[in-house]
N, C-alpha and C positions, 0 to 999 in steps of 0.2 A: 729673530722671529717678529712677525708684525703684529701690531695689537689685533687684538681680540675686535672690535668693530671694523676693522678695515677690508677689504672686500680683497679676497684674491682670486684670479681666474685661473682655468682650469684648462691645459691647453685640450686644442678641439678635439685631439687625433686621442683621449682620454677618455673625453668625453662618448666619441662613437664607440670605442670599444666597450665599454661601460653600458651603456644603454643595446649595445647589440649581445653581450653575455645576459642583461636580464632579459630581452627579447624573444632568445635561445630560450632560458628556462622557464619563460613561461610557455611558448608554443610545445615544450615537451613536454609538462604538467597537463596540456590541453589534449595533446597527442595520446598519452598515459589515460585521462580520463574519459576521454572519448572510445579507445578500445578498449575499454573495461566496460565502458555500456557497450559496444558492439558484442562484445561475447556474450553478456549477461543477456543479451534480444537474442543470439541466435540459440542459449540454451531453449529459451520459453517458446523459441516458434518451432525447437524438435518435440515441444512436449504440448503443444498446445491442445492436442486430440486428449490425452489423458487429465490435463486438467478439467475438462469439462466434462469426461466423462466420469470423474470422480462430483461434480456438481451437479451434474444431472444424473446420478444413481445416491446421492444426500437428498434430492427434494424428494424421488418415488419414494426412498424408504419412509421418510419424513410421511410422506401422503399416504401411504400403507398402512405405517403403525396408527395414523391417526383413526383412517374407515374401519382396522380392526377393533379400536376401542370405543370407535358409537355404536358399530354393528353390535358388540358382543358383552360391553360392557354395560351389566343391570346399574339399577338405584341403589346409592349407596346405602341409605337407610338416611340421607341429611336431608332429602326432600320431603317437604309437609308436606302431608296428605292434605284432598282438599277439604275447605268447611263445609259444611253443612250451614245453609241459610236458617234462621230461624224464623224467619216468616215465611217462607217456602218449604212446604214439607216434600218433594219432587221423589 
């Protein structure tokens, strides 16, 4: 066995197989992660009418209940009545 500091090489035809198995797993990690966003885009673009029409039927309700509680909602009893000036008897 040779020391620990001395340099050994590695023949070439090792080397390429080496570097083209990682090569392989990562283009199929990329492969892999790349058709998992293609599905994940084509579910959103069969649903994309109902997505919006669940946000656009959240803001009307949002905007309804609001006009129904200025329209119809009295004074609580929190608001002060106003003062009366005392150098103005009006």
């Amino acid at each position: 066995m040779a020391p620990m500091g001395e340099y050994q090489p590695i023949p070439l035809d090792d080397e390429k197989q080496s570097d083209a198995s990682a090569w392989g797993r990562r283009i199929r990690h990329l492969d892999d992660f790349y058709h998992h966003q293609a599905q994940t885009a084509g579910r959103l673009c069969q649903h994309w009418v109902w997505l919006v029409h669940v946000a656009l039927l959240s803001v009307s309700t949002t905007l309804f209940a609001l006009a129904f509680c200025l329209h119809y909602g009295g004074s609580s009893g929190l608001v002060a009545p106003p003062q009366s000036s005392i150098y103005c008897k009006c």
